[in-house]
C-alpha positions as CSV (number, residue, x, y, z in Angstrom):
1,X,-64.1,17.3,282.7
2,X,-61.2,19.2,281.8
3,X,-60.3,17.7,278.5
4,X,-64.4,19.1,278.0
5,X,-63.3,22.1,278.9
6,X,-61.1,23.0,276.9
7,X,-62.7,21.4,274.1
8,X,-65.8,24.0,274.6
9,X,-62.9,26.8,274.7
10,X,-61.4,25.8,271.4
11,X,-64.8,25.5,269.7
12,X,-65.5,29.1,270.9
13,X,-62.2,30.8,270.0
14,X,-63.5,29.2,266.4
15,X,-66.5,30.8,266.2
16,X,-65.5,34.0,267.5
17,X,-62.4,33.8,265.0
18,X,-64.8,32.5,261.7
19,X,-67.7,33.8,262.4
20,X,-67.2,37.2,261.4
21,X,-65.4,36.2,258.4
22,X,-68.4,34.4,257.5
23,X,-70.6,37.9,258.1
24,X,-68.4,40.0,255.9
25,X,-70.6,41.9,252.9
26,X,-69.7,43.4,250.1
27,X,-69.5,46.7,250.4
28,X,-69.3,50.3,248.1
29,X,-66.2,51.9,249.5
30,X,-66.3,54.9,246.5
31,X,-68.6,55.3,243.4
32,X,-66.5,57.5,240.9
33,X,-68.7,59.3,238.5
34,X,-68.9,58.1,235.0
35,X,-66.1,59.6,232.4
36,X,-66.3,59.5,228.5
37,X,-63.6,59.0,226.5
38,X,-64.5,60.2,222.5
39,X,-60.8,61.3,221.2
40,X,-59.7,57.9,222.0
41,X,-61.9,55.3,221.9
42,X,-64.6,55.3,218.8
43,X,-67.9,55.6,219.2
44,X,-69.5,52.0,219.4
45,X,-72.4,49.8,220.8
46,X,-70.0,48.0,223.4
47,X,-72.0,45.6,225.6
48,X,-69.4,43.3,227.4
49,X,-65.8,43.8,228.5
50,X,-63.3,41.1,230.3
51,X,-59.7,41.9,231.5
52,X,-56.6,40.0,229.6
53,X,-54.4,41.3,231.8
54,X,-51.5,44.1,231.7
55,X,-54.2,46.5,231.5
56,X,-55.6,45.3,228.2
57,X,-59.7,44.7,228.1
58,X,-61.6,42.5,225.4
59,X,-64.8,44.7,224.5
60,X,-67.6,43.3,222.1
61,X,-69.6,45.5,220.1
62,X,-73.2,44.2,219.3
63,X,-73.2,46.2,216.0
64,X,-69.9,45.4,215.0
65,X,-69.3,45.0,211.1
66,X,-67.8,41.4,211.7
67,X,-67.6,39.1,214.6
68,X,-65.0,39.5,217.0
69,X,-63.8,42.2,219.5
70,X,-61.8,45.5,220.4
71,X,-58.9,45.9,222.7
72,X,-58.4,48.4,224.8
73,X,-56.4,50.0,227.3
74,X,-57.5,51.1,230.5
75,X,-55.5,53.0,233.1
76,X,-56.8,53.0,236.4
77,X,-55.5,55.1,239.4
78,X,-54.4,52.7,242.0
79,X,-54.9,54.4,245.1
80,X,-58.7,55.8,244.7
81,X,-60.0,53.2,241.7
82,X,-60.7,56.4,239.1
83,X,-60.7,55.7,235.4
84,X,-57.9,57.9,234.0
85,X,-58.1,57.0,230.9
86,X,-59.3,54.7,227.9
87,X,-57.3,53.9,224.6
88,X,-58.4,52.4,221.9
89,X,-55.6,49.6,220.7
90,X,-57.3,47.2,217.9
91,X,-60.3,45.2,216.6
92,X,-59.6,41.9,216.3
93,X,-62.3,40.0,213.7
94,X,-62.3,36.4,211.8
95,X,-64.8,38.5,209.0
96,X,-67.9,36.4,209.9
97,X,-71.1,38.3,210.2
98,X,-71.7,39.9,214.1
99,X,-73.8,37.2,216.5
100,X,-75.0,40.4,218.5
101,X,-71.9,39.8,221.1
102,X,-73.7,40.6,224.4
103,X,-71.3,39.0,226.9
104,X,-67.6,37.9,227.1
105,X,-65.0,36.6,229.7
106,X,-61.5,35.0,229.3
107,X,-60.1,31.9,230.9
108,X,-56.5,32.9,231.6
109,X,-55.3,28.8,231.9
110,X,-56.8,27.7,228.3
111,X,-55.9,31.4,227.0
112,X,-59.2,31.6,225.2
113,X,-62.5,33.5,225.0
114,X,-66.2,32.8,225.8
115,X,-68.7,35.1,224.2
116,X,-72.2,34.9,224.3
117,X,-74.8,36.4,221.3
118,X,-78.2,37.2,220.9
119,X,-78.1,36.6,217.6
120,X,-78.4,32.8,218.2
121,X,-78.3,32.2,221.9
122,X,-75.0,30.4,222.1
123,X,-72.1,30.5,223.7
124,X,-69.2,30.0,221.6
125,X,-65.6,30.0,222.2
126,X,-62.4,32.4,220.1
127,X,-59.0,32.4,220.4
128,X,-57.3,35.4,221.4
129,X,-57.1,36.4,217.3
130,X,-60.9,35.7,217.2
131,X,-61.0,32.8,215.0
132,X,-64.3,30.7,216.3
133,X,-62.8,27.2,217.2
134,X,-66.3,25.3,217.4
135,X,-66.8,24.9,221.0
136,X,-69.5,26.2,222.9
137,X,-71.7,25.8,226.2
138,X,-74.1,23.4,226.2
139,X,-77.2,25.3,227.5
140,X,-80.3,24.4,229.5
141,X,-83.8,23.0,227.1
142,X,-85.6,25.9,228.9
143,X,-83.2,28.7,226.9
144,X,-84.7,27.1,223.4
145,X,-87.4,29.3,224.0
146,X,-85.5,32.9,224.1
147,X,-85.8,35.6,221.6
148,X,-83.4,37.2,219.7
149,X,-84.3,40.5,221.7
150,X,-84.5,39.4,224.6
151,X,-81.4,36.4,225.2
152,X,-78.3,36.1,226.4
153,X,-77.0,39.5,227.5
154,X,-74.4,38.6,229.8
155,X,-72.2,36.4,230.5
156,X,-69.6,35.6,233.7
157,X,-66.7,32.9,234.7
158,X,-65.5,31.5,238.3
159,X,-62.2,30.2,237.4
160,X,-62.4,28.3,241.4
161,X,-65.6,26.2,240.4
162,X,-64.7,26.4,236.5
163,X,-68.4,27.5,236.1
164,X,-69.8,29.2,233.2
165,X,-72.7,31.5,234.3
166,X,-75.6,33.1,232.0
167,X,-79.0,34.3,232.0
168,X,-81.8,35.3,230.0
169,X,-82.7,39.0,229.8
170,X,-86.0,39.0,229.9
171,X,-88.7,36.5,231.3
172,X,-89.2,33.3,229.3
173,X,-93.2,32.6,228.2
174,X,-93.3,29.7,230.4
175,X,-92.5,31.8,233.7
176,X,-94.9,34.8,232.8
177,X,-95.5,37.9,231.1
178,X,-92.3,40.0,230.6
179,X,-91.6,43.1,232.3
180,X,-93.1,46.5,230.2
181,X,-93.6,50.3,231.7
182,X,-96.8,50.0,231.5
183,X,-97.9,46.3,233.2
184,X,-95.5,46.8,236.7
185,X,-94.8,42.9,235.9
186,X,-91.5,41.9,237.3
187,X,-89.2,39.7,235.8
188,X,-88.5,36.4,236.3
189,X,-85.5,34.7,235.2
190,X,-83.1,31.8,235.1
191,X,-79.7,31.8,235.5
192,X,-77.5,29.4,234.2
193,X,-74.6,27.5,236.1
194,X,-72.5,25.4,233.1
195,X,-69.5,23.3,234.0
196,X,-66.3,24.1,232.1
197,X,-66.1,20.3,231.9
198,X,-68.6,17.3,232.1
199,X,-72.1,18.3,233.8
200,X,-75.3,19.3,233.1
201,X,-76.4,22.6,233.8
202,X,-78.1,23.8,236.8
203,X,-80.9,26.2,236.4
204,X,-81.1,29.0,239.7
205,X,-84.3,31.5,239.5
206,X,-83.6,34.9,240.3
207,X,-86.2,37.5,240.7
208,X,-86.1,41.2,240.0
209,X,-87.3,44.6,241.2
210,X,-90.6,45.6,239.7
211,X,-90.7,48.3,236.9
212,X,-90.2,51.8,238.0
213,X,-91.8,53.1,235.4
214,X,-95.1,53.3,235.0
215,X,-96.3,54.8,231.7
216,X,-96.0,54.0,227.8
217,X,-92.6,54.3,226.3
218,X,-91.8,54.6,223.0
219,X,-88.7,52.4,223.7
220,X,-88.1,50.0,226.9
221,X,-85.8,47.6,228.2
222,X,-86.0,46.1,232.0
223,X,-84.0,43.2,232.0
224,X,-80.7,41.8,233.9
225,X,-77.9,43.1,231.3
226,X,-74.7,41.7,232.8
227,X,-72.9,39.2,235.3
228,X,-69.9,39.1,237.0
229,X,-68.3,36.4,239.5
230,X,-66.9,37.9,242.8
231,X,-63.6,37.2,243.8
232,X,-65.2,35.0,246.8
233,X,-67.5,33.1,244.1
234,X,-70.4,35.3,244.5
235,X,-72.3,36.9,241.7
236,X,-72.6,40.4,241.1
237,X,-75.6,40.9,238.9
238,X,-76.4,44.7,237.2
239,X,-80.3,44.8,236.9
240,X,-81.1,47.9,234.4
241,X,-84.3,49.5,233.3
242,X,-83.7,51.6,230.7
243,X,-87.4,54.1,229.8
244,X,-87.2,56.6,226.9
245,X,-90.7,58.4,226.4
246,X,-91.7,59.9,222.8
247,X,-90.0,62.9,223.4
248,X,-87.0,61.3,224.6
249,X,-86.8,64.5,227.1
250,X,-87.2,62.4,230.9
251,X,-85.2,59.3,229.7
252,X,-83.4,57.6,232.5
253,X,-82.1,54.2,233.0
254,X,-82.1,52.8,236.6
255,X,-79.1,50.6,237.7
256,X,-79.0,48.6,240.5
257,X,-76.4,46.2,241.4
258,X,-77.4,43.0,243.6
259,X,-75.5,40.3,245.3
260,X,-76.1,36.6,245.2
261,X,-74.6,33.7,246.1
262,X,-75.2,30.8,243.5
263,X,-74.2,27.8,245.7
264,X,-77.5,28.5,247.6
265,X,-79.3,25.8,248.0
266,X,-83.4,26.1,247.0
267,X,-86.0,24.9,246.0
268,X,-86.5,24.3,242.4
269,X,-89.1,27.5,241.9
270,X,-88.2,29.4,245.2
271,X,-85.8,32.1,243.7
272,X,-81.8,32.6,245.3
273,X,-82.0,35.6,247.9
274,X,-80.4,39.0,247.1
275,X,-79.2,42.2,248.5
276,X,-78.9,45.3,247.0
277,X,-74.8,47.0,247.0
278,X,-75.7,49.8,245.1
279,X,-78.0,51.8,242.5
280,X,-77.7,55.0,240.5
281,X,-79.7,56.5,237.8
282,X,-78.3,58.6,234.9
283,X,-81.2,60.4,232.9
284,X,-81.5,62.7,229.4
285,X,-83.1,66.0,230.0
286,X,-82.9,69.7,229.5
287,X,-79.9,70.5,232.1
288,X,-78.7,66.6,232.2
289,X,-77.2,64.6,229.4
290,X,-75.5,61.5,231.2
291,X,-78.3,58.7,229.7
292,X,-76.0,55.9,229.8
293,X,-77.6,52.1,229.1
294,X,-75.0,49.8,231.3
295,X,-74.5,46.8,229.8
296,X,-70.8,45.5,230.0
297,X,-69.2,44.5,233.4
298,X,-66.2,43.4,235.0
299,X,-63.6,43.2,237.6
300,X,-60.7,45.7,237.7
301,X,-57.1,46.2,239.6
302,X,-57.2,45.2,243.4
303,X,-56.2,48.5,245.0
304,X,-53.1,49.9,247.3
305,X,-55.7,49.0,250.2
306,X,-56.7,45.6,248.9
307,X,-60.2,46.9,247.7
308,X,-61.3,45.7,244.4
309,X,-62.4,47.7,241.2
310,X,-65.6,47.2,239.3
311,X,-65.6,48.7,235.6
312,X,-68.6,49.0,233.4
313,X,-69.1,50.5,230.6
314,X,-72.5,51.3,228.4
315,X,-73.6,51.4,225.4
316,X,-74.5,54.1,223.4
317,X,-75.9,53.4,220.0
318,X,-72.7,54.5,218.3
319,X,-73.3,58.0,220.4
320,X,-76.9,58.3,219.1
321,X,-77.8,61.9,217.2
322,X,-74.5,63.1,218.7
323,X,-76.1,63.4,222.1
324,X,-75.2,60.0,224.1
325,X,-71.8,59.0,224.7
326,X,-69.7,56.1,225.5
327,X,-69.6,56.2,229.5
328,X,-67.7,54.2,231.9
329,X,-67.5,54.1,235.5
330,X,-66.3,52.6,238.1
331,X,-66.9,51.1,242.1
332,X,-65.0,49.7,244.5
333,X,-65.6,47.7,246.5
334,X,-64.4,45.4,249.6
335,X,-65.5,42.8,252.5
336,X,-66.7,44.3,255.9
């Protein structure tokens, strides 16, 4: 009876001990408001940004003259997780025409580069001087189907699982009608697990929010616009609905950041759970001019404190009629 005994008490002082590591949720500790930086870094229509280390970034530029990517420096305060500041340092390009880089994400132990384009819906890997070297990921049939405008915006890495992950914009024809301000449809999509190595692809749904707009636009884009793998192999993903009326006067673009874990195990249709960390809305009007169309996402510095630093950055046309700029922000974040 004893040796039960203390048997039960070990297998308590477990759960007591494990349990709440297991409860532990993300959580916003700060959300610094978003900065521009237009002395120092051109104007540009930057959709994707990965860390290289040393406080050097890879950003790609969708409407770059030639494929391939800018560096930057970033210099981030490491006690509150505020941008300071943003240098341009180089484009790097192999003087191929631009795939409409969307997503991108370096692998530290092969020291090479992923990027993903809507141009042609591959992902296709660079060296670090942006010469193509003919790999890329092999995708699931189901992403034959997407459309130049509405593909593969995003792109993330868990260097743990050595998993690729992707996803489609927009909702594929064979899952329903796609998201507009006028229908209140809400997306459906499918996210893409790829092994680094052998392995097929596993296909996870993932449902969004409905639209909150509900009139015509004259332009419109609700769609999942970036991905980014947690430190504790959980994605991030940045849902954005971006409305802009005739006028353009009562823009806004709606951000909201959800968690999910992609070793969930579901059914086939039934779509992974999610929980909302945090949302914002920038808009253009008379008296506000902070539009800003977040696209790019990754993680930044761990903190004094241990917390962890989300950038993002948007993209603005190349600054549109002199009116948008090239914002980016940051959160952090830690486990509570």
């Amino acid at each position: 009876m004893a040796i039960k005994g203390n048997r039960f008490r070990l297998l308590l002082l477990l759960a007591v001990c494990v349990l709440p590591l297991w409860s532990q949720e993300w959580k916003v500790v700060s959300e610094h408001s978003q900065r521009s930086f237009p002395h120092s870094v051109p104007a540009g229509n930057y959709s994707g940004i990965a860390p290289l280390g040393d406080g050097l970034y890879a950003v790609v530029d969708d409407k770059a003259k030639e494929d391939g990517f800018h560096v930057m420096r970033v210099a981030i305060d490491s006690l509150s997780g505020e941008i300071l500041s943003v240098v341009h340092d180089r484009f790097v390009g192999n003087g191929q025409p631009n795939r409409d880089s969307e997503g991108i994400v370096y692998l530290r132990d092969s020291e090479r580069l992923w990027i993903s384009g809507e141009a042609d819906n591959q992902v296709r890997e660079y060296t670090l001087d942006a010469q193509p070297t003919g790999r890329m990921l092999s995708l699931p049939e189901s992403y034959a189907h997407l459309s130049r405008l509405y593909g593969l915006e995003s792109l993330a890495y868990d260097a743990i699982s050595r998993t690729f992950y992707t996803v489609n914009e927009s909702t594929l024809p064979a899952d329903g009608a796609r998201a507009s301000s006028a229908n209140g449809k809400a997306n459906l999509l499918r996210i893409a697990a790829i092994p680094a190595g052998e392995g097929s692809p596993r296909e996870l749904f993932y449902q969004m929010d409905a639209p909150a707009a509900h009139r015509t636009a004259a332009q419109y884009a609700m769609g999942v616009s970036e991905l980014l793998v947690l430190p504790d192999q959980r994605l991030l993903v940045l849902e954005r609905e971006a409305f802009v009326p005739k006028g353009k006067i009562g823009a806004f673009v709606a951000c909201k950041l959800y968690v999910v874990d992609p070793r969930e195990s579901t059914a086939s249709s039934r779509p992974l759970s999610k929980r909302l960390l945090c949302s914002w809305r920038t808009k253009l009007n008379l008296t506000a001019r902070g539009w800003a169309n977040y696209e790019g996402m990754c993680l930044g510095p761990r903190l004094a404190d241990g917390s962890q630093v989300i950038i993002l950055l948007s993209d603005s046309q190349a600054r549109y009629a002199g009116v948008l700029k090239d914002w980016w922000k940051t959160l952090v974040i830690r486990k509570e």
